[in-house]
C-alpha positions in Angstrom: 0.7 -25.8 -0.5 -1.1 -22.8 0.7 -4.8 -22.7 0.3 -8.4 -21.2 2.1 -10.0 -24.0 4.0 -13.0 -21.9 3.0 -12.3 -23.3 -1.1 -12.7 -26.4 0.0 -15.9 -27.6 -1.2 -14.7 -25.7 -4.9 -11.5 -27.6 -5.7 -12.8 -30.6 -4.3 -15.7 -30.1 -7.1 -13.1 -29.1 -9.5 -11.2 -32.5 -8.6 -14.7 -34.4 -9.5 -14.7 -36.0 -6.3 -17.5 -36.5 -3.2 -17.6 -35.8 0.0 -16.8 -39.3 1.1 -14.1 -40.0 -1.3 -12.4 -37.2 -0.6 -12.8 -37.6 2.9 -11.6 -41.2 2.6 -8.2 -39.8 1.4 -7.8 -37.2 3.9 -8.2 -39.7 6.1 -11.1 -37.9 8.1 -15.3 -38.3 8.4 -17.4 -37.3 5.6 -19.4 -35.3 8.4 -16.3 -33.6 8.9 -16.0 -32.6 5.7 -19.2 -31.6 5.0 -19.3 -29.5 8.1 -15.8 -27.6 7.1 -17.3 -27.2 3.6 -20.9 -25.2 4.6 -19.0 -23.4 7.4 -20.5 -25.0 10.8 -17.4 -25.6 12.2 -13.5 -24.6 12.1 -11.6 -27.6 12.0 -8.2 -27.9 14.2 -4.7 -27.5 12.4 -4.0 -30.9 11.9 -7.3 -32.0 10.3 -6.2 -28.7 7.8 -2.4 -30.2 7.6 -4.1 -33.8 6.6 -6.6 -32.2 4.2 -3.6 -30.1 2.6 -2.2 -33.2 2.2 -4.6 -34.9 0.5 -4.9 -32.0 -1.8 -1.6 -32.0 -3.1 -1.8 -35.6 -3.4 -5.0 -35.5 -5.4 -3.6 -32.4 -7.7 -0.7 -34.2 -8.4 -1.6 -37.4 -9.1 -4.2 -35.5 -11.5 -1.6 -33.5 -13.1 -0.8 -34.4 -16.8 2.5 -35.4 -18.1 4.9 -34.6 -20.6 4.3 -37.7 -22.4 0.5 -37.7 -22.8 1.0 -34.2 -24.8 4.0 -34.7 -27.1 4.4 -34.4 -30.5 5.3 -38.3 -31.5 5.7 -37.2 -35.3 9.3 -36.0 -35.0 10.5 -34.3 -38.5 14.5 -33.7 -37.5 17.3 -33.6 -40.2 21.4 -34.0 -40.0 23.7 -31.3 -39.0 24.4 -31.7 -43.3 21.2 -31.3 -44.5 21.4 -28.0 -47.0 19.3 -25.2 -45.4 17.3 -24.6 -48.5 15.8 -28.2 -48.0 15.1 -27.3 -44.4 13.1 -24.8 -45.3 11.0 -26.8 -47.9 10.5 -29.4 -44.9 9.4 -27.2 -42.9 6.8 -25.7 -45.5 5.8 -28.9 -46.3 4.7 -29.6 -42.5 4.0 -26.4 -41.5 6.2 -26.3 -38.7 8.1 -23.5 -37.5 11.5 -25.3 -35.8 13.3 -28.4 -36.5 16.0 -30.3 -34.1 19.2 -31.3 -35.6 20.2 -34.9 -35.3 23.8 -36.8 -35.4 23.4 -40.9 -34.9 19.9 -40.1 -32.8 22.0 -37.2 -30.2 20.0 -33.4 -30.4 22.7 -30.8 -31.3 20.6 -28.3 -31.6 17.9 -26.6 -33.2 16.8 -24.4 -36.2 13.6 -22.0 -36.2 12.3 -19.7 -38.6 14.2 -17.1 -36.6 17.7 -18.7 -37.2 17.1 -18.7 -40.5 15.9 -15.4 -40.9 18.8 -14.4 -38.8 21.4 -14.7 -41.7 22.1 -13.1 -44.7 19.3 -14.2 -46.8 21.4 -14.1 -50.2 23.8 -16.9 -48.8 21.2 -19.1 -47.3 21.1 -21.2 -50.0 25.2 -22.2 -49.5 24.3 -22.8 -45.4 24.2 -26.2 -43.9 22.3 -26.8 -40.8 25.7 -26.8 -38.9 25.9 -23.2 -40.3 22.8 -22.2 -39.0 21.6 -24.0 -36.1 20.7 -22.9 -32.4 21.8 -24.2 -29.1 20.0 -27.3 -28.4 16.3 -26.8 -26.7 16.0 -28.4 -23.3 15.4 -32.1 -23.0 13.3 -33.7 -20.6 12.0 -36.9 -19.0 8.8 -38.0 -20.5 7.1 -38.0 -17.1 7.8 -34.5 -16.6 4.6 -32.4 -15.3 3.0 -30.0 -17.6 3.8 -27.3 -14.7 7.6 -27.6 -15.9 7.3 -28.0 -19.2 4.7 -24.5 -19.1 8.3 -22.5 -17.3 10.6 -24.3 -19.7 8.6 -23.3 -22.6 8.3 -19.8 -21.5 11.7 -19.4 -22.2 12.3 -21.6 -25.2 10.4 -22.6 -28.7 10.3 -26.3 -28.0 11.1 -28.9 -25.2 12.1 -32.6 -26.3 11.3 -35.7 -24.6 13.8 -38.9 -24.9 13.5 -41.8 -22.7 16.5 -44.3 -22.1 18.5 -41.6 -24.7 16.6 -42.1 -27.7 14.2 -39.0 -28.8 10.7 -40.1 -28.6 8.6 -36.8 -28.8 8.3 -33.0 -29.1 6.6 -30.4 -27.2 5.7 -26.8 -28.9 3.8 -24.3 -27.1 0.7 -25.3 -29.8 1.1 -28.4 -28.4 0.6 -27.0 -24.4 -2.0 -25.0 -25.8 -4.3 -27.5 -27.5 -3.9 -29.7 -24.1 -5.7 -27.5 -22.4 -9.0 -28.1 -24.2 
């Protein structure tokens, strides 16, 4: 981690902590701290190194996990299931990509834009086999937010199994309303 010692006294206010509690992390003085902070004094590379440390501690530890923003309602349908009837289910629930299930193992995924990928006048004779996607990436439900952000920059959805049974979904609607 790179930061300006000079920012300081900001991200320790955006980490909600005090002087002293911060300090007592660091493992410094809360004088010391609030000397760095207004400027008095500059403090010697391995007081910085120790209060770098501390900060990515703190940011870490602060950082929110895959599992405290997933989707638990998982609406998922067989690699059989008739496309026409994926379509009604998504309708219904006003989502915009399904994951396609055998025995509880993600083969892969159908959006909106898989469907409207095919020949429109022969979707109704399509299976999901017939129409579905590679599989979206799956993750650990500890994952950080950071990742899941990159991985969803690149894909529509990112599932989270623990001990190999699906237990939640993350859209980017889902990253977005975390953020609030």
């Amino acid at each position: 981690m790179v930061f300006d010692i000079s920012q300081l006294k900001k991200i320790r206010k955006q980490l909600n902590l005090t002087q002293h509690q911060f300090a007592k992390t660091a493992g410094l003085s809360q004088s010391l701290i609030a000397k760095i902070e207004s400027g008095k004094i500059d403090p010697t590379y391995s007081k910085v190194k120790k209060i770098e440390q501390a900060l990515e501690l703190l940011t870490k530890k602060h950082e929110k996990e895959a599992q405290e923003i997933m989707n638990k309602n998982i609406i998922s349908v067989q690699e059989t299931e008739k496309i026409s009837r994926i379509i009604e289910l998504m309708n219904k629930n006003s989502i915009s990509q399904v994951p396609i299930l055998n025995n509880g193992n993600v083969l892969g995924l159908i959006s909106e834009s898989t469907i409207l990928s095919k020949n429109l006048d022969d979707i109704k004779k399509l299976t999901a086999k017939d129409v579905m996607e590679e599989s979206p990436p799956i993750i650990a439900k500890d994952t950080k937010i950071e990742v899941v952000k990159k991985l969803l920059q690149h894909y529509p959805i990112v599932l989270v199994k623990e001990k190999g049974k699906l237990i939640g979904l993350i859209t980017k609607a889902d990253l977005i309303k975390s953020l609030v």
